[in-house]
Each structure stands twice: as C-alpha cells, then as structure tokens.
C-alpha positions in Angstrom: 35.9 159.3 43.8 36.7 160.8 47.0 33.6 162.1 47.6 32.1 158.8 47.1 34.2 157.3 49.2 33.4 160.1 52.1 29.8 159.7 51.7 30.4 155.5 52.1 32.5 156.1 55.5 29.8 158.8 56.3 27.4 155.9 56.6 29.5 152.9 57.4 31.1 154.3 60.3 27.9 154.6 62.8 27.6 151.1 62.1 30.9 150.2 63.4 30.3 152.5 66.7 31.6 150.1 69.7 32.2 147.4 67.6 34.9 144.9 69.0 38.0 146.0 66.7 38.6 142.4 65.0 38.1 140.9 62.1 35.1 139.1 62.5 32.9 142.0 64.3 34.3 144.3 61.0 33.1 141.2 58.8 30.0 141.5 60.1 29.2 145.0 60.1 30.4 145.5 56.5 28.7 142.6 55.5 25.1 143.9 56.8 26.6 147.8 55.3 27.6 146.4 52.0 23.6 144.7 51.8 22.4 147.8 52.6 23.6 149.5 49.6 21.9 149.6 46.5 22.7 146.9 44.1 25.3 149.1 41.7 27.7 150.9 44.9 28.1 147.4 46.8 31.6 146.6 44.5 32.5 150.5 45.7 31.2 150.2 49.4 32.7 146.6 49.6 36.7 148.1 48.3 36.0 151.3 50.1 35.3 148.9 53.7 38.0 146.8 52.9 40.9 149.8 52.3 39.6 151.0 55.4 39.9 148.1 57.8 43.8 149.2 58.9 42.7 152.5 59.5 39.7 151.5 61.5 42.2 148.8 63.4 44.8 151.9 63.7 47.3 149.1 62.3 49.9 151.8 61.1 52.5 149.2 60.3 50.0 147.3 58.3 49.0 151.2 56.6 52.9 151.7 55.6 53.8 148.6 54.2 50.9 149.1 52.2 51.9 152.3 51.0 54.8 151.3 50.9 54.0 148.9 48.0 51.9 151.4 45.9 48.4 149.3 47.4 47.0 152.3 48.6 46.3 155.1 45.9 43.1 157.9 45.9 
C-alpha cells in the first residue's frame, strides 16, 4: 500500500511544481492527475491526493488534529 501510494506522489507531485498552494489550483491539478490514471487506480490516486493536501499545504495543525482523531492511518 505504501508503495503504491509513493509511486502515486512520484507522479503527482511534478504536476503540482509552482502551483499556487490553495485549494482550487490543487483541485485542478489532481483533477487532470486523477484522469490521467488508468481507470482502476483513480479511487487510490484520488484518496492518496486528497490525504495529502495538508501536507502539500504544510497545514501541521490541520495534520494533528487529524491524527489526532485516528483519520490518518498507513
């Protein structure tokens, strides 16, 4: 799973390479990643994006609270 997961950030963080750090411009970017993929990964690259949107934002608040609450597991 972790591996996976690597391989998924691997290629969706080139794509987010000076990238205005908000929501929309990540919306975007994960949007055009997630179409990308082929048919059967898009659930897994769309959850993997999504968990990694704090870290990416560098929202550490936002990353505990989350951990915090058990939201965040590997």
């Amino acid at each position: 799973m972790l591996d996976e997961r690597r391989q998924l950030l691997d290629r969706l963080l080139p794509m987010l390479d000076g990238v205005s750090r908000d929501a929309q411009s990540f919306r975007r970017v994960v949007e055009r990643f997630v179409n990308d993929c082929v048919v059967v990964d898009r659930v897994t690259a769309l959850t993997c994006a999504r968990e990694f949107y704090y870290f990416w934002l560098g929202d550490v608040k936002k990353l505990v609270e989350i951990t915090a609450r058990s939201g965040f597991t590997t």
